[in-house]
TORVEXMI-110972 format. One record per residue (C-alpha): residue in three letters; z, y, x. Coordinates in steps of 0.05 Angstrom, whole numbers, plus 32768, in hexadecimal, padded with zeros to 4 digits. Last residue first. Layout:
<node><r>ALA</r><zz>Z</zz><yy>Y</yy><xx>X</xx></node>
...
END
This chain:
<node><r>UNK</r><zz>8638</zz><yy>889A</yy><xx>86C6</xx></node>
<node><r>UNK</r><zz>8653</zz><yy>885B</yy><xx>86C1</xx></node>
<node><r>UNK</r><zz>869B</zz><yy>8860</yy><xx>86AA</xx></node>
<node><r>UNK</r><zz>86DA</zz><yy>8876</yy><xx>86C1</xx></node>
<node><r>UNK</r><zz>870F</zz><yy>888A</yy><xx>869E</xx></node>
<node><r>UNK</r><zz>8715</zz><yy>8849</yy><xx>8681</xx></node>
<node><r>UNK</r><zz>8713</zz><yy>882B</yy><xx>86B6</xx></node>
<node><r>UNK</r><zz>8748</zz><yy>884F</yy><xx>86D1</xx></node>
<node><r>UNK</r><zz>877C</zz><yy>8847</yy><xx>869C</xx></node>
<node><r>UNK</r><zz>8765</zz><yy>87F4</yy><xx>869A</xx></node>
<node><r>UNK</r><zz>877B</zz><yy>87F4</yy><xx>86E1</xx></node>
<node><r>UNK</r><zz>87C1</zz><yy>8807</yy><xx>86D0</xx></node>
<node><r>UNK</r><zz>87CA</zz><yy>87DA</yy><xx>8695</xx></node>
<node><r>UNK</r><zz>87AC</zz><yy>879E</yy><xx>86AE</xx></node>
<node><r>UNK</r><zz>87D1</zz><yy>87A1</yy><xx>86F2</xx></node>
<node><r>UNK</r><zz>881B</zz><yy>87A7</yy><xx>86C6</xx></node>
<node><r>UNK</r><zz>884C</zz><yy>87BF</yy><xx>8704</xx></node>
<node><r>UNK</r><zz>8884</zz><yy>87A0</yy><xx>86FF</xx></node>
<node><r>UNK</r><zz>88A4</zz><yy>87BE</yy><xx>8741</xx></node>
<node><r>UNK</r><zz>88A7</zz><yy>8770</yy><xx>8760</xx></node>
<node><r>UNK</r><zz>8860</zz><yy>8765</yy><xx>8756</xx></node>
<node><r>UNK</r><zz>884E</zz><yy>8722</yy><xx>8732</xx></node>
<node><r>UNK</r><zz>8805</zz><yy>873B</yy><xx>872B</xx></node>
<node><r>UNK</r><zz>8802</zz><yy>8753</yy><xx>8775</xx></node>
<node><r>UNK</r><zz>8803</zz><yy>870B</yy><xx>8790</xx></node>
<node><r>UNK</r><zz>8801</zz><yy>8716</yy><xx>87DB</xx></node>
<node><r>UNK</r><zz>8847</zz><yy>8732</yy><xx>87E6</xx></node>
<node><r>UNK</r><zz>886D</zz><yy>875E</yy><xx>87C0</xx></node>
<node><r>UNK</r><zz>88AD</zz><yy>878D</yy><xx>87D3</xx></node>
<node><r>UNK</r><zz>888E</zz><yy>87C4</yy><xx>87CE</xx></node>
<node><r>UNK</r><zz>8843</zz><yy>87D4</yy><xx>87A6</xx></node>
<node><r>UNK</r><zz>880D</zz><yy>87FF</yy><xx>87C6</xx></node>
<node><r>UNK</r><zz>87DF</zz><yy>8817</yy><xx>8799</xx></node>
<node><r>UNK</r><zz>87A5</zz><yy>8834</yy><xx>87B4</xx></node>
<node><r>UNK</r><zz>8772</zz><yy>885E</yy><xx>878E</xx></node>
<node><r>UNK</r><zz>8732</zz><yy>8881</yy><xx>8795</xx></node>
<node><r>UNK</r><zz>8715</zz><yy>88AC</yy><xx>875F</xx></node>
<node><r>UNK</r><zz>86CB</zz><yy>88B1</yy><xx>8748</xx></node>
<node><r>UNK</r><zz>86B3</zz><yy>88FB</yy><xx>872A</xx></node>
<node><r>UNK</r><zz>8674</zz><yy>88F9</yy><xx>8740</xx></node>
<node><r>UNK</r><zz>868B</zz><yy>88FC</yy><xx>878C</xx></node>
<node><r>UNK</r><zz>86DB</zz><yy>890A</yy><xx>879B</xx></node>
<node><r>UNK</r><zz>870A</zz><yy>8931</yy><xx>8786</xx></node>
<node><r>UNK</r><zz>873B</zz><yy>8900</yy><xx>876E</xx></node>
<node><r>UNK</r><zz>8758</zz><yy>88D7</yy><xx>87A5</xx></node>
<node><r>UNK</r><zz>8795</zz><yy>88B7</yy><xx>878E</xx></node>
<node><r>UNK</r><zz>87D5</zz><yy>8896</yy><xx>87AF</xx></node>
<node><r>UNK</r><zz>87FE</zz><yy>8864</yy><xx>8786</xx></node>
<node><r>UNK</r><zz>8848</zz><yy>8851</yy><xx>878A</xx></node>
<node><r>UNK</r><zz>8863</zz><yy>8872</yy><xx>874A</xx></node>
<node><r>UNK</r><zz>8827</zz><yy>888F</yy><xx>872A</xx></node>
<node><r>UNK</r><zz>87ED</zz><yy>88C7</yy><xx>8737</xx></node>
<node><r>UNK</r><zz>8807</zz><yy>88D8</yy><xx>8773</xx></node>
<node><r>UNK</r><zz>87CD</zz><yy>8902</yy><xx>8795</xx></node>
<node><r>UNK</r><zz>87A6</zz><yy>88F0</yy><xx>87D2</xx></node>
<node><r>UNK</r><zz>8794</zz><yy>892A</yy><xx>87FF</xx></node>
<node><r>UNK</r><zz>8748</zz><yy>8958</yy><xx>87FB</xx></node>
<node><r>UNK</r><zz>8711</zz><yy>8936</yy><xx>87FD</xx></node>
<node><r>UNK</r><zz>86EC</zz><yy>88EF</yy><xx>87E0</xx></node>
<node><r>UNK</r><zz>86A0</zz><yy>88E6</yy><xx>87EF</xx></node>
<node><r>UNK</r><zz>86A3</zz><yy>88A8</yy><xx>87CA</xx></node>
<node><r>UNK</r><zz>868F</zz><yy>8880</yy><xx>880F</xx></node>
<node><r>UNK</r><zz>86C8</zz><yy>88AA</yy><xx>883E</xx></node>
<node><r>UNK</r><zz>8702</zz><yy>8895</yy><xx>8805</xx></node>
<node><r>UNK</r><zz>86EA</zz><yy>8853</yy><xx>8804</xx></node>
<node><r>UNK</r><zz>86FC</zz><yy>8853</yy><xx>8852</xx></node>
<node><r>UNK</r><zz>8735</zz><yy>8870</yy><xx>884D</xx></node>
<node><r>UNK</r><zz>8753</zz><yy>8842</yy><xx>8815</xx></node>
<node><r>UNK</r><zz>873E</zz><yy>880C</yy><xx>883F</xx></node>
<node><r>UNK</r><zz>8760</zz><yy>8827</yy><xx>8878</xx></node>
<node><r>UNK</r><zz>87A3</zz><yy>8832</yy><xx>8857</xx></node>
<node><r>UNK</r><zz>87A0</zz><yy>87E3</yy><xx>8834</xx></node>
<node><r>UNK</r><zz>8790</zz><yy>87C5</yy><xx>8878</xx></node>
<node><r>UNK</r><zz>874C</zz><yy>87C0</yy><xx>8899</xx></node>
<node><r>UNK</r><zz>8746</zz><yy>8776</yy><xx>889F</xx></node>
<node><r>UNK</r><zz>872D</zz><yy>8755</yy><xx>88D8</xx></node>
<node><r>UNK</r><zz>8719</zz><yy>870B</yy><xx>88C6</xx></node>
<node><r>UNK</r><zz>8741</zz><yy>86D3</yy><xx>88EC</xx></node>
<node><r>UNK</r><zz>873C</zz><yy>869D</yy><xx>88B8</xx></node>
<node><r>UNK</r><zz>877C</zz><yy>867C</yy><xx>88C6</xx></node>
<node><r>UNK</r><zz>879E</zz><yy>86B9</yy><xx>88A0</xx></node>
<node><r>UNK</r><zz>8781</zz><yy>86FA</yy><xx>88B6</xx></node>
<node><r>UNK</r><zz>8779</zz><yy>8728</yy><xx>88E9</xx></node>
<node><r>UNK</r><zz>8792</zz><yy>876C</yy><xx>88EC</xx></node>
<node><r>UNK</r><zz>879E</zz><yy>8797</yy><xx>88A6</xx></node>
<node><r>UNK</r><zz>87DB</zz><yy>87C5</yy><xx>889C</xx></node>
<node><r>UNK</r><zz>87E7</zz><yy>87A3</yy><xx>8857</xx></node>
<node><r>UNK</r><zz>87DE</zz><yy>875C</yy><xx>886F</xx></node>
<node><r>UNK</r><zz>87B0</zz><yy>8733</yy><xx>884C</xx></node>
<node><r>UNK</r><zz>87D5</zz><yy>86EC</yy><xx>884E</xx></node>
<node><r>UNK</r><zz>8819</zz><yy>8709</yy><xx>885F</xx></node>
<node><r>UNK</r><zz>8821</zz><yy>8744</yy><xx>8821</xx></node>
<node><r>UNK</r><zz>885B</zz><yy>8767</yy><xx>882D</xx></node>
<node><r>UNK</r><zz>8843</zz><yy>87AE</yy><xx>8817</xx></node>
<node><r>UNK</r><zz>8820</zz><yy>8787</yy><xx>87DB</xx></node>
<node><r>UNK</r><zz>87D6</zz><yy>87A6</yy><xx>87CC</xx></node>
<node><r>UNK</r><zz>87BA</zz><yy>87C2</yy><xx>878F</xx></node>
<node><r>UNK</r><zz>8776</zz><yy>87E5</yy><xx>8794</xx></node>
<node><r>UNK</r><zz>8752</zz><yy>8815</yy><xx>8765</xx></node>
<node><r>UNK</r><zz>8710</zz><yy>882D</yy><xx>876A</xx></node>
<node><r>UNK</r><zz>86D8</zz><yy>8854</yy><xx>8752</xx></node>
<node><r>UNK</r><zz>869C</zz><yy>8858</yy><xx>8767</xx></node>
<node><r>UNK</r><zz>8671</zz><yy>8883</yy><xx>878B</xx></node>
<node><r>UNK</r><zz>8625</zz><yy>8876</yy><xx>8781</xx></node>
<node><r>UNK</r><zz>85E7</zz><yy>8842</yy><xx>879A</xx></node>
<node><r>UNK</r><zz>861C</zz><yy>8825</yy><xx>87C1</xx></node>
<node><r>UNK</r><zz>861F</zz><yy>881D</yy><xx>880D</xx></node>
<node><r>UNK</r><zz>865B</zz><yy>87F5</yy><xx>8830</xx></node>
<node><r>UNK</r><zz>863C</zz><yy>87DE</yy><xx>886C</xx></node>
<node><r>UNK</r><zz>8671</zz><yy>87B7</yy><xx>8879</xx></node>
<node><r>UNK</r><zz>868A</zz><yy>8791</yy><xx>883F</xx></node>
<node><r>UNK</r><zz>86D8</zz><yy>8788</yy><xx>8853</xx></node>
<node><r>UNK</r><zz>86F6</zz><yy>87B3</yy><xx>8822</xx></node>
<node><r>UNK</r><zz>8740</zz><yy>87A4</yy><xx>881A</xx></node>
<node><r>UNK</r><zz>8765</zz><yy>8765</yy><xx>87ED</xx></node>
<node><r>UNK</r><zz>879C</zz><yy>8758</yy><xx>87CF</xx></node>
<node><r>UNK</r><zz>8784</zz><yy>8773</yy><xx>8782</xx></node>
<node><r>UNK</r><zz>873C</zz><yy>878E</yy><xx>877F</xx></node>
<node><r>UNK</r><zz>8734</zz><yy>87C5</yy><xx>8741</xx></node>
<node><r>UNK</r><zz>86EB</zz><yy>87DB</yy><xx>8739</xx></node>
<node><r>UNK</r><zz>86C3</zz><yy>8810</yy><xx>8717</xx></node>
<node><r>UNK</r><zz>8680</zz><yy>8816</yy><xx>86ED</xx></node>
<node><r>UNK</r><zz>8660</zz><yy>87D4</yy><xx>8707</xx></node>
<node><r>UNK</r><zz>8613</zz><yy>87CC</yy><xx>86FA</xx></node>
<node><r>UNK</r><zz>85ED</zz><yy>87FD</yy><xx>8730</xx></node>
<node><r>UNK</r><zz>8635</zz><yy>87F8</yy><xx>8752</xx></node>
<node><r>UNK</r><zz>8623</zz><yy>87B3</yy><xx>8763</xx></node>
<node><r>UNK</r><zz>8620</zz><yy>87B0</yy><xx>87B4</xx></node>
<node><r>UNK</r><zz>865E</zz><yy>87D4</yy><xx>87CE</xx></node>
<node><r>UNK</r><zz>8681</zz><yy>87D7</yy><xx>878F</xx></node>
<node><r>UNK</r><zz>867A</zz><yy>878C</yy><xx>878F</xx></node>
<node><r>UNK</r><zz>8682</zz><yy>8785</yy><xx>87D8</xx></node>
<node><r>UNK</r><zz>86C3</zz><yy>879A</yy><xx>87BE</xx></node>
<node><r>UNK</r><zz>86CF</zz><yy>876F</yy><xx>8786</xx></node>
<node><r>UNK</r><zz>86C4</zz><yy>8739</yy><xx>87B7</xx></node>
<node><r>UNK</r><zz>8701</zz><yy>8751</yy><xx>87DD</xx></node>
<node><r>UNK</r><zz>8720</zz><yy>8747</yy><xx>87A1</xx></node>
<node><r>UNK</r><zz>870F</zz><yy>8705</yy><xx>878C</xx></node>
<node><r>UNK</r><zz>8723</zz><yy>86EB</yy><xx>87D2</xx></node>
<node><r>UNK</r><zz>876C</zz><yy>8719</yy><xx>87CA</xx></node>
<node><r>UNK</r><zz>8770</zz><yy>8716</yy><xx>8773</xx></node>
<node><r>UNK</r><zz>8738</zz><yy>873D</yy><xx>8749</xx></node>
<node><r>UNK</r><zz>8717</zz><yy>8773</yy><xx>8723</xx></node>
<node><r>UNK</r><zz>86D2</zz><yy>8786</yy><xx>8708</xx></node>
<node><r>UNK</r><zz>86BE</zz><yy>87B1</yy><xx>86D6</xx></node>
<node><r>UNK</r><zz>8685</zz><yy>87BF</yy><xx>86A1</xx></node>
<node><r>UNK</r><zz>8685</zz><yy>87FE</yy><xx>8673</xx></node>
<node><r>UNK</r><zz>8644</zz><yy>8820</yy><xx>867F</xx></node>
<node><r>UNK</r><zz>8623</zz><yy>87E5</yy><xx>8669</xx></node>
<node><r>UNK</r><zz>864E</zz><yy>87D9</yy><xx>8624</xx></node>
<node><r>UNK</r><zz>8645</zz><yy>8799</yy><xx>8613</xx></node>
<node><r>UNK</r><zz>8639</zz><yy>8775</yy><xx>85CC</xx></node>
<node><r>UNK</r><zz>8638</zz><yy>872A</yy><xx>85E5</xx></node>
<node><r>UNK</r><zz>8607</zz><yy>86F6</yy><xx>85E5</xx></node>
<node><r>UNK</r><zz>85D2</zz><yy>871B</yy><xx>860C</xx></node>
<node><r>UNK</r><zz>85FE</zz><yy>8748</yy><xx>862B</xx></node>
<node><r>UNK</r><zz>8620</zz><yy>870D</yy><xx>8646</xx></node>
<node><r>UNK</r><zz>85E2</zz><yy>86EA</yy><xx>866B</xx></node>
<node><r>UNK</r><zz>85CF</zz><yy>872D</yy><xx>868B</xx></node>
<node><r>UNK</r><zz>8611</zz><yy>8745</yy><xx>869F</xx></node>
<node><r>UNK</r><zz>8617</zz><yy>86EE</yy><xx>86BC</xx></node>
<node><r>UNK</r><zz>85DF</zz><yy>86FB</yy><xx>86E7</xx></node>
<node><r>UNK</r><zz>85FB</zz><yy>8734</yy><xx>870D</xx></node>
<node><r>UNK</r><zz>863A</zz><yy>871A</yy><xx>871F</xx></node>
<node><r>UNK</r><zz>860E</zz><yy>86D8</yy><xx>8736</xx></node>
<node><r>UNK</r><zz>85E5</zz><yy>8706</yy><xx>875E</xx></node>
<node><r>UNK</r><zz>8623</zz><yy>8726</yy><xx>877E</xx></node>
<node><r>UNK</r><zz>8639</zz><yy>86E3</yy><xx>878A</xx></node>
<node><r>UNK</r><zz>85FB</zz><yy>86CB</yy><xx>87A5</xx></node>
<node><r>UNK</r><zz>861B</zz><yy>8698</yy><xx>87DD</xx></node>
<node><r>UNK</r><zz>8617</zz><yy>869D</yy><xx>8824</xx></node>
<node><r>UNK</r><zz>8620</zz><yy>8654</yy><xx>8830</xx></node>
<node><r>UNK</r><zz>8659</zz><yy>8664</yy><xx>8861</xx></node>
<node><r>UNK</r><zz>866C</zz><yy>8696</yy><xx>882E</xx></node>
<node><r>UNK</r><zz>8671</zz><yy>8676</yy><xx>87F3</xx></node>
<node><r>UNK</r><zz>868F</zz><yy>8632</yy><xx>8812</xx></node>
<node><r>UNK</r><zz>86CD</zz><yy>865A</yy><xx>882B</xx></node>
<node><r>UNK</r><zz>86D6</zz><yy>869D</yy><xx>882B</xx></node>
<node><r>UNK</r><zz>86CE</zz><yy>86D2</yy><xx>884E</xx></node>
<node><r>UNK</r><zz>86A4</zz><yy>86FF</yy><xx>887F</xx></node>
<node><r>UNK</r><zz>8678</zz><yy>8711</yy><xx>884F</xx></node>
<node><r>UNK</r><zz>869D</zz><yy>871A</yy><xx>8808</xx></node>
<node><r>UNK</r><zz>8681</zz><yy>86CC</yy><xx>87F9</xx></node>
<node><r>UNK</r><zz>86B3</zz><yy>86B8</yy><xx>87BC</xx></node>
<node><r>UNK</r><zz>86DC</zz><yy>867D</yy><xx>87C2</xx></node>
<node><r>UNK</r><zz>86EB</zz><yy>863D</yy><xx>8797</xx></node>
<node><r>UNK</r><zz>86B7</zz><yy>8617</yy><xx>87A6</xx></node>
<node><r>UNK</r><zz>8686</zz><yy>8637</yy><xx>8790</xx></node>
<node><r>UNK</r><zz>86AD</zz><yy>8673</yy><xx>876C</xx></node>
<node><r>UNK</r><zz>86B8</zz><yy>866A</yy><xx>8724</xx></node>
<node><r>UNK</r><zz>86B4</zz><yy>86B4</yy><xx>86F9</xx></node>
<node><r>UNK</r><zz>86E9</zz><yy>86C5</yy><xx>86C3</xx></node>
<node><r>UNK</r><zz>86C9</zz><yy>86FD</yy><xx>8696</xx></node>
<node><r>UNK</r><zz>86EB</zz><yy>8728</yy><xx>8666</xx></node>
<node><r>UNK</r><zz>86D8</zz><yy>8749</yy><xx>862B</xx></node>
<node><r>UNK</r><zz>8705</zz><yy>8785</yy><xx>861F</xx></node>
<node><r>UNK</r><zz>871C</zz><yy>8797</yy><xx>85D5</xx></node>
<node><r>UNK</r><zz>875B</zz><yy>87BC</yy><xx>85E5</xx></node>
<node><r>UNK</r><zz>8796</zz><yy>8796</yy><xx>85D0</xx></node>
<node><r>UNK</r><zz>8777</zz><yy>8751</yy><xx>85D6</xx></node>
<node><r>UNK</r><zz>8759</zz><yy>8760</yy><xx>861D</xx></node>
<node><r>UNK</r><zz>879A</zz><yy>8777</yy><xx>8636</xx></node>
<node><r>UNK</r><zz>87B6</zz><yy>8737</yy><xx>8626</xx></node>
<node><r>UNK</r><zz>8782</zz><yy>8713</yy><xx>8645</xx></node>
<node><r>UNK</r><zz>877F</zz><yy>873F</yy><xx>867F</xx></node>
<node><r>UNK</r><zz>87CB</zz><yy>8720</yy><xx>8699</xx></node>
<node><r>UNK</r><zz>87AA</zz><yy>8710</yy><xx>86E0</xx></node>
<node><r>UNK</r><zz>87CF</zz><yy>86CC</yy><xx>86E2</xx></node>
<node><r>UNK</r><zz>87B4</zz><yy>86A4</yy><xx>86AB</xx></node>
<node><r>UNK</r><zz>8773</zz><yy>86C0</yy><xx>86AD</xx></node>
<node><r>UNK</r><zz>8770</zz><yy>86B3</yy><xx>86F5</xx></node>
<node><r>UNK</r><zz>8780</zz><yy>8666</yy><xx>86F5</xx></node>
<node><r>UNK</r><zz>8751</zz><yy>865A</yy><xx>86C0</xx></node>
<node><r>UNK</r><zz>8720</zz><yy>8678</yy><xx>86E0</xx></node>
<node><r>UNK</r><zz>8730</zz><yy>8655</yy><xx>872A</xx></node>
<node><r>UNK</r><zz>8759</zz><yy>865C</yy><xx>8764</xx></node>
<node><r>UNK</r><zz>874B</zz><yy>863E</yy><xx>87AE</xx></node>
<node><r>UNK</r><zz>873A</zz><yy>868C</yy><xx>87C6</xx></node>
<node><r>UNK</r><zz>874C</zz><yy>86B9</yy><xx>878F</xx></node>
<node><r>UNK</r><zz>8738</zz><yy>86C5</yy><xx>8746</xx></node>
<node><r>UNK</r><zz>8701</zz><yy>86F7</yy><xx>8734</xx></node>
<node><r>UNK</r><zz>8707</zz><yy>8721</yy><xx>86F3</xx></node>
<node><r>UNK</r><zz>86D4</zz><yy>873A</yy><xx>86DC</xx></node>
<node><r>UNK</r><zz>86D9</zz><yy>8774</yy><xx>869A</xx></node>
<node><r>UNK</r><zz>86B1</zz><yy>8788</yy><xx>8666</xx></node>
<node><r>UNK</r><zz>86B6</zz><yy>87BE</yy><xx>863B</xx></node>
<node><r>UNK</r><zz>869A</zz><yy>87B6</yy><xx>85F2</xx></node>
<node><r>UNK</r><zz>8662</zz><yy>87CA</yy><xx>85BB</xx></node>
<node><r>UNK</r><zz>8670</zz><yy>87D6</yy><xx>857B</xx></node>
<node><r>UNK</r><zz>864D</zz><yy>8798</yy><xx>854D</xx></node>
<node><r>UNK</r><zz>8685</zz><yy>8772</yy><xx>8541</xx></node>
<node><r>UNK</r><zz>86CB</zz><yy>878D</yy><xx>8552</xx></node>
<node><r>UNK</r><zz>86ED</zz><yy>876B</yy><xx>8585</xx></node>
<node><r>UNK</r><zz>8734</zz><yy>8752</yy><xx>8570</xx></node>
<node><r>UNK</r><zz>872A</zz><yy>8708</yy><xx>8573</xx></node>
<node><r>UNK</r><zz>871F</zz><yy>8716</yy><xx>85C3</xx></node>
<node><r>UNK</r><zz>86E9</zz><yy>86F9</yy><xx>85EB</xx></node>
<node><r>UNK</r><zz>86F8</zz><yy>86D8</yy><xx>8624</xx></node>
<node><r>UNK</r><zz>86B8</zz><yy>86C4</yy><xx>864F</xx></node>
<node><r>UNK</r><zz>86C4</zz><yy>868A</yy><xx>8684</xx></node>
<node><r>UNK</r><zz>8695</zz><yy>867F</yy><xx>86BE</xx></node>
<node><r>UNK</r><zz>8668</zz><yy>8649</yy><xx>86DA</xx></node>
<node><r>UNK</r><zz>8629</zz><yy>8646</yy><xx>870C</xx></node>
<node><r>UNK</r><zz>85FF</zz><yy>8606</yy><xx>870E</xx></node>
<node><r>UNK</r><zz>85DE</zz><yy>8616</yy><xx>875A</xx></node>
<node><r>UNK</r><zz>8591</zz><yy>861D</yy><xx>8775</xx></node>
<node><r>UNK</r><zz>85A1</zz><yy>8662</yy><xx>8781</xx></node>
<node><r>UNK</r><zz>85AF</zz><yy>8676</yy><xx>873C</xx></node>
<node><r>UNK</r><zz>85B9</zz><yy>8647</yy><xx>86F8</xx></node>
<node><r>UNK</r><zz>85EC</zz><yy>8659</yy><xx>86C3</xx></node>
<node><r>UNK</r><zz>8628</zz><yy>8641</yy><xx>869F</xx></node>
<node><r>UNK</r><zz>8652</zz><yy>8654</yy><xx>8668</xx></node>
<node><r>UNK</r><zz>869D</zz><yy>8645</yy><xx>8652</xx></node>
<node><r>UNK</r><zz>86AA</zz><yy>8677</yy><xx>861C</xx></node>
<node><r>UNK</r><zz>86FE</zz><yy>8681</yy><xx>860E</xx></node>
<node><r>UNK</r><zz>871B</zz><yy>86A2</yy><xx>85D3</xx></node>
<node><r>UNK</r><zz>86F1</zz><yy>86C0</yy><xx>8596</xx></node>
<node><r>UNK</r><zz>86A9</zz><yy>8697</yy><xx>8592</xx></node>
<node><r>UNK</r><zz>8671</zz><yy>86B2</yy><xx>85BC</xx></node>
<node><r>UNK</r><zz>8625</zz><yy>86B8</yy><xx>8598</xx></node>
<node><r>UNK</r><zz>8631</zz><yy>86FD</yy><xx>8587</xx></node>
<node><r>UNK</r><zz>8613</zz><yy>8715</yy><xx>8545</xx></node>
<node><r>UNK</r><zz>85D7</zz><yy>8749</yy><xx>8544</xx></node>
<node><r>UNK</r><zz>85CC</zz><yy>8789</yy><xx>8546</xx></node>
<node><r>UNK</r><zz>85F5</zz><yy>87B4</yy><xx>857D</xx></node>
<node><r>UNK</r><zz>860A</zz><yy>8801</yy><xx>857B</xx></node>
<node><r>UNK</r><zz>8608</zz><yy>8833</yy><xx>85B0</xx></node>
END
C-alpha cells in the first residue's frame, strides 16, 4: 500500500475537532518528525482516564517516545467531560450515553483523510476509564481496531460480541485500590468488576482461546492457541497500584504492547 498525496498534519501535536451527536468533539494527533512521507503508518489511541485529559495522557503513557522511534501516529482522544461511557461507567459520558465508539470511529475516518494510515494497522490503548473503554472497544470496533492494550482496567461490556477474535493485552497493578485486581465493587461508584483473573477468562472464552497460559515474559500469562491466530494476555505487575505506567518492576507499557501489536494485525 502506498499513499499519493501530502499530509495535511504538521510534525508534533494536531489539535482537531469534529461534530457527532449534536456535540464539538476534540482530540490530539501526534505525528512524529520521523514518519516517512508517502508509506503508510500504524496508528495508535490512546485514551486517558477518568478526570484526565490528552495532554495529561500523552505525558504519562510514554507513546510519544515510542512513536518517534518507530513511526506510530498517535491519537489522544477528549472524553465529555472527562470520562469515557464503557456502560456502566463513567461520568457525564455515560449518564448521557455518549457515542464514544462512534466518536472512535469518526476520528479513523477524519485521520486517514489527512494522514497516510495503515487500516490493518490501527490500535487502541489506555489508562483504568480509558481502558475499560478500550474494551468495549474490542467488544464493539473490532471491524476497525486490529488489537487492544487496556491499562487498570477489566472488561465490563457485557455482551461482549465482536465481529472476530481479537487480540489483547492487559496490564493491571496487583495492589491496585481503585480497580481492584480480584474485582468486587468499586470505588464510590459501586460497579462490579470482574477482577484481572476473570477478565482474562472471560476474553479468553470470546477468542476461542484453549489449552493453559504460557509465560511469555516475567509476570505475564499468555493464551496463544486461540481463534485466527489472536492471543490473550494478562500482565499482572507487583508491587503497583492503579497507575500501571509508573510500575514498580519498570516495566516499559509502550514497549511491550507495541511487540504485540505488531504481531498482530487486521487480518
Amino acid at each position: 500500500m502506498t499513499c499519493t498525496g501530502s499530509s495535511t498534519l504538521k510534525a508534533g501535536n494536531n489539535k482537531a475537532t469534529l461534530q457527532l451527536g449534536g456535540r464539538t468533539r476534540s482530540y490530539v494527533v501526534y505525528v512524529p518528525s520521523s514518519l516517512k512521507a508517502g508509506s503508510p503508518a500504524p496508528l495508535v489511541f490512546d485514551f486517558h482516564g477518568h478526570g484526565g485529559n490528552a495532554s495529561q495522557e500523552a505525558s504519562a503513557s510514554g507513546w510519544n517516545k515510542k512513536a518517534d522511534k518507530v513511526g506510530i501516529i498517535m491519537v489522544y482522544p477528549e472524553g465529555v467531560d472527562s470520562s469515557w461511557n464503557v456502560g456502566n461507567c463513567c461520568g457525564l459520558a455515560m449518564s448521557e450515553k455518549v457515542d464514544d465508539v462512534g466518536f472512535t470511529k469518526a476520528i479513523i475516518e477524519a485521520v486517514s483523510k489527512a494522514a497516510c494510515i495503515d487500516p490493518k494497522r490501527i490500535y487502541a490503548t489506555g489508562m483504568s476509564n480509558g481502558a475499560g473503554f478500550v474494551h468495549r472497544l474490542g467488544c464493539e470496533a473490532a471491524d476497525v481496531i486490529a488489537a487492544i492494550a487496556p491499562a487498570s482496567a477489566d472488561l465490563v461490556t457485557d455482551p461482549c460480541k465482536p465481529v472476530r477474535p481479537i487480540s489483547v493485552l492487559t496490564v493491571r497493578g496487583l495492589t491496585d485500590t481503585m480497580v481492584k485486581y480480584e474485582g468486587g465493587k468499586t470505588g464510590s461508584t459501586g460497579w462490579f468488576d470482574p477482577g484481572a483473573k476473570e477478565s482474562l477468562e472471560l476474553w479468553k472464552t470470546i477468542d476461542g482461546c484453549t489449552g493453559s497460559p504460557t509465560t511469555p515474559r516475567q509476570y505475564c500469562e499468555s493464551y496463544t492457541q486461540c481463534s485466527a491466530g489472536v492471543e490473550n494476555t494478562l500482565c499482572s505487575l507487583p508491587d503497583t497500584g492503579h497507575d500501571t505506567y509508573n510500575n514498580a518492576v519498570k516495566m516499559n507499557l509502550p514497549d511491550v504492547i507495541w511487540e504485540m501489536f505488531q504481531r498482530q494485525p487486521m487480518p
